[in-house]
C-alpha positions as CSV (number, residue, x, y, z in Angstrom):
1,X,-4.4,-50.6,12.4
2,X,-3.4,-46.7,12.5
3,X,-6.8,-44.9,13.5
4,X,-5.2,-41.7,14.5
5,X,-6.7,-39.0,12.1
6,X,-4.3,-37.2,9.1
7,X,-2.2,-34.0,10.3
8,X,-3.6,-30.8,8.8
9,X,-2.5,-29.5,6.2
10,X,-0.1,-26.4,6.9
11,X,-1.1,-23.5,4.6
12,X,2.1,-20.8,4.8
13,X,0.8,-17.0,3.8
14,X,4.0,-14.3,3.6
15,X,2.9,-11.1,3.8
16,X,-0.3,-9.4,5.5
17,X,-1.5,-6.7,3.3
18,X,-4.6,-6.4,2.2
19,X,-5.0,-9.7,0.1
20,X,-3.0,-11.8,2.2
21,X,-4.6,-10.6,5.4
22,X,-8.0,-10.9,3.3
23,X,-6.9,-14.6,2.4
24,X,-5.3,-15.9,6.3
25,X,-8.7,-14.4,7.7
26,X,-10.8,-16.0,5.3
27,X,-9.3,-19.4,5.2
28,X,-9.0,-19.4,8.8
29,X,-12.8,-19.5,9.3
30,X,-13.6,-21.9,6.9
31,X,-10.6,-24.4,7.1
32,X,-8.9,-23.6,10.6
33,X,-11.6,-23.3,12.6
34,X,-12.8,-26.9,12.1
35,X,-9.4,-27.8,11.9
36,X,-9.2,-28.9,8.4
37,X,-6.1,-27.1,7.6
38,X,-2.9,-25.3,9.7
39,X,-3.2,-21.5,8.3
40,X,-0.2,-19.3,9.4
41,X,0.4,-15.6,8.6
42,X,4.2,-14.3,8.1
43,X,4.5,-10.3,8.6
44,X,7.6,-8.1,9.3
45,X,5.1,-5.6,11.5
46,X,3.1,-6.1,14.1
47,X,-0.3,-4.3,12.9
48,X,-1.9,-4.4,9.4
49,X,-2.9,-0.7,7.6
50,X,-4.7,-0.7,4.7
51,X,-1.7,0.8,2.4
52,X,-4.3,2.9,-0.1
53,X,-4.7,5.1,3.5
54,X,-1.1,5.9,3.8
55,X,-1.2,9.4,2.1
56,X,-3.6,10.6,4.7
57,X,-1.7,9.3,7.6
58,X,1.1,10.7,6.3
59,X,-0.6,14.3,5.7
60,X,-2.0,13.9,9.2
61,X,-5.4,13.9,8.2
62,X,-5.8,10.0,9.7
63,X,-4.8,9.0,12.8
64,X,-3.1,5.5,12.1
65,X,-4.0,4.1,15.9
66,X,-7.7,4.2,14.9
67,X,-7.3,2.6,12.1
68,X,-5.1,-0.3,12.1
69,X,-5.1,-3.5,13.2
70,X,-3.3,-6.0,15.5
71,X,-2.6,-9.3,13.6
72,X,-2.3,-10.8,17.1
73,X,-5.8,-10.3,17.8
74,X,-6.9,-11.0,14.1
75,X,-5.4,-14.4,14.5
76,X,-7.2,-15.3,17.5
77,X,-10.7,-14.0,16.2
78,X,-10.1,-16.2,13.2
79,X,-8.5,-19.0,13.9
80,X,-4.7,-18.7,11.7
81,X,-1.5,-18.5,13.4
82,X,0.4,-15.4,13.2
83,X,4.5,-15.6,13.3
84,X,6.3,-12.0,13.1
85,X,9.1,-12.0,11.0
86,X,10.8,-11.2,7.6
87,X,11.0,-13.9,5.6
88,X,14.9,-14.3,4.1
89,X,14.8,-17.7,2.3
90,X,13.1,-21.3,1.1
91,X,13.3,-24.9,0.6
92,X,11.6,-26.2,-2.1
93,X,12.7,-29.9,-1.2
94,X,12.0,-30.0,2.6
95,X,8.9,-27.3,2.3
96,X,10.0,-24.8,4.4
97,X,9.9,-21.1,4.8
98,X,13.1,-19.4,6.7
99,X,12.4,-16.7,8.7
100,X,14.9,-14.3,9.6
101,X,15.9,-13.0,13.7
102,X,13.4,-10.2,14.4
103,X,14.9,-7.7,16.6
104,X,13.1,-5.1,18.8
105,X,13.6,-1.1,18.6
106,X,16.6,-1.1,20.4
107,X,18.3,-3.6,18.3
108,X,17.8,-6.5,21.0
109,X,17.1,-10.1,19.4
110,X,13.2,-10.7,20.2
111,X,13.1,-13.9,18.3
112,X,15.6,-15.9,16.9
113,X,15.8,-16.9,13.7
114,X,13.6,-20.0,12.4
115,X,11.8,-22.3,9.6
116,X,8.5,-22.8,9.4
117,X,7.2,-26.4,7.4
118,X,4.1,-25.7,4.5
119,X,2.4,-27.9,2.4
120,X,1.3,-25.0,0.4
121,X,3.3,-22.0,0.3
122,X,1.2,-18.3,-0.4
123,X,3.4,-15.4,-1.3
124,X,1.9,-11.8,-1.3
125,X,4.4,-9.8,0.0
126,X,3.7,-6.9,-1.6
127,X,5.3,-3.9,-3.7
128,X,8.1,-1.5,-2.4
129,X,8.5,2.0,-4.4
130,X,11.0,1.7,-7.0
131,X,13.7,4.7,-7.0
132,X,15.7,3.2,-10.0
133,X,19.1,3.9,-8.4
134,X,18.4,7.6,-8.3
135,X,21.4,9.4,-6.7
136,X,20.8,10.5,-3.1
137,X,17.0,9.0,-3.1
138,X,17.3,6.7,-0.4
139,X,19.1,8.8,1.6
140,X,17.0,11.9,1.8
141,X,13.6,10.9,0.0
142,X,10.9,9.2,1.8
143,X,8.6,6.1,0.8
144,X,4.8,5.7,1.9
145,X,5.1,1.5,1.7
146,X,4.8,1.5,5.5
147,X,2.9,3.0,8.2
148,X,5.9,3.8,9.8
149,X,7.5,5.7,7.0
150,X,4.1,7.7,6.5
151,X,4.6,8.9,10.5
152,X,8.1,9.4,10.0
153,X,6.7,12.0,6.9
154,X,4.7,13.4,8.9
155,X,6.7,13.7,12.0
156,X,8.9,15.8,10.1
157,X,6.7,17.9,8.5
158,X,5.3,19.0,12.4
159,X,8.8,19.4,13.1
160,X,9.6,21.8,10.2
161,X,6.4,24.0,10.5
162,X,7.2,24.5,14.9
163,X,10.8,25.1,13.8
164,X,10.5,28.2,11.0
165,X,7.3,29.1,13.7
166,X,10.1,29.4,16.2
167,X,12.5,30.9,14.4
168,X,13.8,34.5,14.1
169,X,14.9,35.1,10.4
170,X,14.0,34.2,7.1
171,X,13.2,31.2,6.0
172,X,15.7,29.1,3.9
173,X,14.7,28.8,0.1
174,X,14.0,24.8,0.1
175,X,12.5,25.6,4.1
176,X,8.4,24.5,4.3
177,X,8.7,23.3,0.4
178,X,7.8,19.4,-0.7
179,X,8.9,18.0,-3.1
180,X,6.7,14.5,-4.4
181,X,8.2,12.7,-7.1
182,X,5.6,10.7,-9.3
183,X,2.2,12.1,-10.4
184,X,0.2,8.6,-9.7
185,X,-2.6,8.1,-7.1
186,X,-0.2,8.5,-4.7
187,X,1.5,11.9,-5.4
188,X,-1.9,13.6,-6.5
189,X,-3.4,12.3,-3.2
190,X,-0.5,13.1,-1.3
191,X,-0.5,16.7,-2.7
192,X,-4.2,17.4,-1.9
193,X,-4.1,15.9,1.0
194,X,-0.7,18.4,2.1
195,X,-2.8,21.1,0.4
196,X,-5.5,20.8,3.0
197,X,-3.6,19.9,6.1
198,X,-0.7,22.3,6.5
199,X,-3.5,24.9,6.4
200,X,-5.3,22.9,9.3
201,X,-2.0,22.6,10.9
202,X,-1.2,26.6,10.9
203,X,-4.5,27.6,12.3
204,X,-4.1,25.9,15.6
205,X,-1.0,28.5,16.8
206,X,1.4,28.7,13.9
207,X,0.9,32.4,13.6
208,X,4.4,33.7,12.0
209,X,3.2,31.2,9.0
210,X,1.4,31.9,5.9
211,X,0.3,28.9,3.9
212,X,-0.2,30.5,0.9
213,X,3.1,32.4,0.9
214,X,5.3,29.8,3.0
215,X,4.7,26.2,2.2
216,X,4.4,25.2,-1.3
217,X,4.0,21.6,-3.0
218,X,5.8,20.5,-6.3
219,X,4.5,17.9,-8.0
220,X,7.3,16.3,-10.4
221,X,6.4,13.5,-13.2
222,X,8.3,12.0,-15.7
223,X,6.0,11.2,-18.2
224,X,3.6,13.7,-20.2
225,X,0.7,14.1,-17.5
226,X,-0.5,13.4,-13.9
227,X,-2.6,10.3,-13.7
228,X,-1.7,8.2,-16.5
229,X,-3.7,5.6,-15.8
230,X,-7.0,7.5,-15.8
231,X,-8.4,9.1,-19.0
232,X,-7.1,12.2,-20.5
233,X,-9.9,14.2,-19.5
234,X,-9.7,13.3,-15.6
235,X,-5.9,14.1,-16.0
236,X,-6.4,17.4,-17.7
237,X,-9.0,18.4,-14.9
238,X,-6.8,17.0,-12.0
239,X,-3.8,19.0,-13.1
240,X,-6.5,22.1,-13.3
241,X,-7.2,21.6,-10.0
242,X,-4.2,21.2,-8.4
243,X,-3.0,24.1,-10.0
244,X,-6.1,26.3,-8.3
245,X,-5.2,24.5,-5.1
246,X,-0.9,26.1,-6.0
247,X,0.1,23.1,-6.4
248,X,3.6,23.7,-8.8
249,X,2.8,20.8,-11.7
250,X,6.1,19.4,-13.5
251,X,5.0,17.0,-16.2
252,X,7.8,15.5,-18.1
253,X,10.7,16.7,-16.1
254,X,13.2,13.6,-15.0
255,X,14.9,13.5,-11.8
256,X,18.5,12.7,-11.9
257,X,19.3,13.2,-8.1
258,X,17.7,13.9,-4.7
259,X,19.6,16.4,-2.5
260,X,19.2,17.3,1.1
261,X,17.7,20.7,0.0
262,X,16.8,19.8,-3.1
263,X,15.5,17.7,-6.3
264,X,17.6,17.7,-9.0
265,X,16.0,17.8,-12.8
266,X,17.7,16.4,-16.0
267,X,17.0,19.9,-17.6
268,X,19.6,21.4,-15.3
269,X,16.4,22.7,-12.8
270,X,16.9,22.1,-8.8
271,X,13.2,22.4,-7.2
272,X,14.1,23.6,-3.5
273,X,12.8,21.3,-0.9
274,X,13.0,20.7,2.5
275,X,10.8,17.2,2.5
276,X,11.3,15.1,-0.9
277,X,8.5,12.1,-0.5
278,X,9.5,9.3,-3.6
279,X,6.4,8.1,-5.0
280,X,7.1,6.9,-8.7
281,X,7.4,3.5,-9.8
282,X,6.7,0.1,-7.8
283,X,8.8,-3.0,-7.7
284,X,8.5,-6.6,-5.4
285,X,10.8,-7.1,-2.8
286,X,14.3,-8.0,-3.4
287,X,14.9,-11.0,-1.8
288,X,12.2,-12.8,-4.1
289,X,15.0,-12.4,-6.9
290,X,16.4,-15.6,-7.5
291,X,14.6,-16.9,-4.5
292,X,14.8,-20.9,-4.9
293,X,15.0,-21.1,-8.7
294,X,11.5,-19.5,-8.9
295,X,11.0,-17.4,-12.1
296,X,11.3,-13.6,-11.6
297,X,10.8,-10.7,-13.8
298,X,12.5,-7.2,-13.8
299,X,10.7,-5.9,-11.4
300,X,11.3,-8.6,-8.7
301,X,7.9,-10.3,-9.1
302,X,6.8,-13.8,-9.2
303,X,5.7,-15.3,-12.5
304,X,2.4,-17.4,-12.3
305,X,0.4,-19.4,-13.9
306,X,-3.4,-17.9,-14.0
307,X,-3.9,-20.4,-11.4
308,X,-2.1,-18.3,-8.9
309,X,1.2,-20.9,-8.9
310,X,4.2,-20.1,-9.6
311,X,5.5,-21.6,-12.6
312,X,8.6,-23.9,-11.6
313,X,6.4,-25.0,-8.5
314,X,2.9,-25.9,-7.9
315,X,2.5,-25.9,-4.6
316,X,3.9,-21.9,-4.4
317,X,1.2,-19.6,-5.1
318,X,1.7,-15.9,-5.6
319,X,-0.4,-13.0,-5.9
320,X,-0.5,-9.1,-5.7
321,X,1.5,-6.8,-6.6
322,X,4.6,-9.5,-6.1
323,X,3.2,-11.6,-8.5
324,X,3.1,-11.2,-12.4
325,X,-0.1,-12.8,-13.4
326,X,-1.4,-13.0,-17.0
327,X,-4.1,-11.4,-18.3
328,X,-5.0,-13.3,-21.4
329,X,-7.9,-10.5,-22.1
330,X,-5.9,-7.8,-22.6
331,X,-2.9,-9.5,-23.8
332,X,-0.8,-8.1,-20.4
333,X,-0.5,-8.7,-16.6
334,X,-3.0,-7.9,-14.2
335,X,-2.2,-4.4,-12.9
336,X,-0.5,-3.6,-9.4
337,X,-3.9,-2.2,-7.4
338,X,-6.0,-3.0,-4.5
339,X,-8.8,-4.5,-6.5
340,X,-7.1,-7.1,-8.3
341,X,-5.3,-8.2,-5.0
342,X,-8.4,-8.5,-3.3
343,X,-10.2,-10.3,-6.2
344,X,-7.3,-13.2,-6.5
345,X,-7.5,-13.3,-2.5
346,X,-11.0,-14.1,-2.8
347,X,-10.4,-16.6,-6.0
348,X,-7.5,-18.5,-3.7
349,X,-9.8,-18.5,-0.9
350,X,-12.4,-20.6,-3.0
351,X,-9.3,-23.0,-4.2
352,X,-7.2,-23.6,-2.1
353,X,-9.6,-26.2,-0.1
354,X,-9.7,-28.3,-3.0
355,X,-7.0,-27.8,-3.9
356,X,-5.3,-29.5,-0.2
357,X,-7.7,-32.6,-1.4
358,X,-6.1,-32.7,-4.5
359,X,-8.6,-31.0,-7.0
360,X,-7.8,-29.7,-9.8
361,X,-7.7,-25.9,-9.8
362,X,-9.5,-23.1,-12.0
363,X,-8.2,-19.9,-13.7
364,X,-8.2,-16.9,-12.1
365,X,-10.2,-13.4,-14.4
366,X,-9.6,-10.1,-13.5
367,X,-12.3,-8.1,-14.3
368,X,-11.3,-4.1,-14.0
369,X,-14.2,-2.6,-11.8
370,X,-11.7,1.3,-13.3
371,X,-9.5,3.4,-10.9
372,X,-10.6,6.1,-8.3
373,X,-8.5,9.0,-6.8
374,X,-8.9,11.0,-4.0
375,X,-8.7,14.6,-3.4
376,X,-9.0,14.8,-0.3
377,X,-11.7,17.4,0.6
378,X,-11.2,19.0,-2.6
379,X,-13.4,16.0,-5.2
380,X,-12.9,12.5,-6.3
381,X,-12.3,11.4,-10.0
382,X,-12.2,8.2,-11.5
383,X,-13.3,6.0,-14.5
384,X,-15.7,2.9,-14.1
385,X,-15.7,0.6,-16.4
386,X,-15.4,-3.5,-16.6
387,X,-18.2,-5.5,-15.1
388,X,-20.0,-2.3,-13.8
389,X,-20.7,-1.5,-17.8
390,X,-20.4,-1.9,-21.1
391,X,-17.3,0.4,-22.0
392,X,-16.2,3.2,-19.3
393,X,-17.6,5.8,-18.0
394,X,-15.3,8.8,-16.2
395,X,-16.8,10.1,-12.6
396,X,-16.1,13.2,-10.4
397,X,-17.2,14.8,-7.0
398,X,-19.8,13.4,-4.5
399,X,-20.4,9.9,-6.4
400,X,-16.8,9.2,-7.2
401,X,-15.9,9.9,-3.2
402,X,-18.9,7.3,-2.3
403,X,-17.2,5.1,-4.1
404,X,-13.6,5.5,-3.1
405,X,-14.8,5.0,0.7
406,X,-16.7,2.2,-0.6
407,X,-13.7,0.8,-1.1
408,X,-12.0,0.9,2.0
409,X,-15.1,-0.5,3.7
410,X,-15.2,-3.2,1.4
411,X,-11.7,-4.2,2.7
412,X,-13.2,-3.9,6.6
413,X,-16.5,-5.9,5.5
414,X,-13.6,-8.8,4.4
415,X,-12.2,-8.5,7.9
416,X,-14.6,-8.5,10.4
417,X,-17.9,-8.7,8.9
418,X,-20.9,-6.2,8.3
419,X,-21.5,-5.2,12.1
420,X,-18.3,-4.6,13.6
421,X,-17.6,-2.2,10.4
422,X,-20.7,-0.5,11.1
423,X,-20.1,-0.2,14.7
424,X,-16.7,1.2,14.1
425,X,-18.0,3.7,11.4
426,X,-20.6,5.4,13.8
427,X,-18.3,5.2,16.4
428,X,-15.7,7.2,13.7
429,X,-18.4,9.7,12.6
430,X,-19.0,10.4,16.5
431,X,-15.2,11.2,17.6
432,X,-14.8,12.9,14.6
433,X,-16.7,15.6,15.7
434,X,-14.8,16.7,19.0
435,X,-11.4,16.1,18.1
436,X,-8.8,18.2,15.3
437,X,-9.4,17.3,11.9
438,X,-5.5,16.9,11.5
439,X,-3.0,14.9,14.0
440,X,-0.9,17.4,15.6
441,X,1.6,15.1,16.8
């Protein structure tokens, strides 16, 4: 007679942003550390950044060391495996994950290539931006998808304000200009955020410079107005305001190319620019096209069920901004933001123990809690709306800012509990007080 107990089962989870870090940490105290189930986190980086943050790291107005977070360490505090990696491919019929060689800055092989076995399979890899082939864009425009890219942003900006500090003549015409493509969260908070911290920046020795007269901040949209997805009202005040702050607005001006100097309009325009930062349009990774016969939509992401599974296999779950999920409500998919990925990591979280005993699993409902957007020091706007009340309500300045930070402690509480996030806030609030309030390297 066989007494020895069943294997675990092996839960697989690609991708540690905020929902699937949410979900590893999560399931890994309540299934891995009594051993119920195997839970393993796959990431391409080393350290987790909440990705809403980005614009301020790249602004300089965060220090990203004080804010991340090892998944090394994460993994041992909560009891999931953490392989580092990129994953390239998948076997439906043996289970398995393949995860590509990872190689270290220098270009050495740190670990080989390798395939890891699942039972079930959880995909939230993500969004990258979405450039739509735009001549000269990935060559001399920058993405904020990574913390790396966000330093690399703001490395260069440093560089560029010492440099025309330094120098002896005039500056160019695209020299101290930026250039952000897209008028979303990102671009307006990128923008205010610039507004605020290049001013910070030349106090602390940049004499020769003059903010006001020197650096200047196009804003370029496609479509009618900034913030599309807030109400018109919000929009119309935004654009006020970044307009006081000299902000240059372009609302329904296309890009056809990005130039080393330069953007490139379709009216004929060329906004001079020394830094271009891409941040219009969103799409899933590319290697989840055509990956193993699962179903795909134009955009790269993962069809699913509103169980979370992917619709040509059960036991592949996808969700996030990879994954197109229905939302039977609204007759539409659940929206690319932080909320909803948060939400679904919370509904998989309560599933996916019965569903590794073979119960059957319940729908997942979005419920839109509305959108906040932050000016940096400047205000906060946004729209409530959903659960919170009947209808929607629109919301500016002090409240709306509680709120937004709300947010981002929300995502901490989900991490580490109420007292290490308080701990960390006071500690915050007390550094913050003897140190520059922008990174100046």
């Amino acid at each position: 007679m066989n007494t020895q107990p069943a294997s675990p089962h092996r839960i697989v989870i690609v991708g540690g942003g905020a929902g699937g870090l949410e979900l590893a940490t999560r399931l890994g105290d309540r299934l891995g550390r009594r051993g119920r189930a195997q839970i393993t986190l796959v990431d391409r980086s080393r350290i987790h950044l909440w990705k809403p943050l980005l614009h301020e790291v790249a602004a300089g107005s965060m220090d990203v060391d004080r804010h991340m977070l090892d998944y090394l360490a994460q993994a041992r505090w909560h009891h999931f495996r953490f392989q580092l990696g990129t994953m390239d491919g998948l076997d439906r019929a043996r289970r398995v994950v393949r995860i590509a060689p990872t190689h270290d800055a220098e270009g050495r092989l740190l670990i080989g290539g390798r395939e890891l076995s699942y039972d079930a399979l959880v995909i939230a890899t993500g969004s990258r931006t979405n450039d739509f082939g735009t001549p000269g864009a990935k060559e001399h425009a920058i993405s904020l998808d990574t913390a790396a890219q966000a330093e690399r942003f703001h490395d260069r900006l440093i560089s560029a304000c010492i440099r025309a500090n330094a120098q002896a003549g005039p500056l160019r015409p695209e020299q101290l200009h930026v250039a952000i493509i897209g008028a979303g969260a990102t671009g307006v908070e990128l923008a205010a955020e610039l507004h605020h911290t290049t001013r910070e920046l030349v106090a602390y020795g940049l004499e020769k410079i003059d903010p006001g007269r020197d650096i200047r901040i196009t804003l370029i949209e496609a479509g009618p107005r900034v913030l599309p997805a807030l109400p018109e009202r919000l929009s119309t005040s935004t654009g006020k305001l970044l307009t006081s702050l000299d902000v240059q607005v372009l609302t329904g001006a296309r890009v056809t190319a990005v130039e080393a100097d330069g953007v490139q309009l379709a009216d004929g325009r060329k906004i001079p620019a020394e830094l271009t930062v891409w941040a219009a349009g969103i799409k899933a990774a590319d290697f989840l096209k055509d990956l193993a016969g699962l179903e795909t939509n134009r955009l790269n992401q993962l069809v699913v069920h509103q169980t979370l599974q992917t619709t040509r296999d059960p036991d592949i779950f996808a969700f996030g901004d990879c994954a197109s999920c229905p939302w039977p409500e609204k007759n539409t998919t659940v929206p690319p933001r932080a909320q909803a990925a948060h939400q679904q990591a919370s509904h998989l979280c309560r599933m996916l123990p019965g569903y590794i005993q073979g119960k059957a699993l319940e729908p997942f409902r979005y419920r839109d809690f509305g959108s906040l957007v932050s000016l940096g020091d400047y205000s906060t706007v946004g729209s409530l709306m959903g659960a919170i009340m009947r209808g929607s309500v629109t919301i500016e300045g002090w409240f709306a800012s509680l709120m937004y930070r709300a947010l981002y402690k929300m995502h901490e509480y989900a991490l580490h509990g109420f007292i290490k996030v308080s701990l960390d806030t006071l500690a915050r609030l007390i550094t913050r007080r003897t140190q520059p309030h922008v990174k100046l390297h």
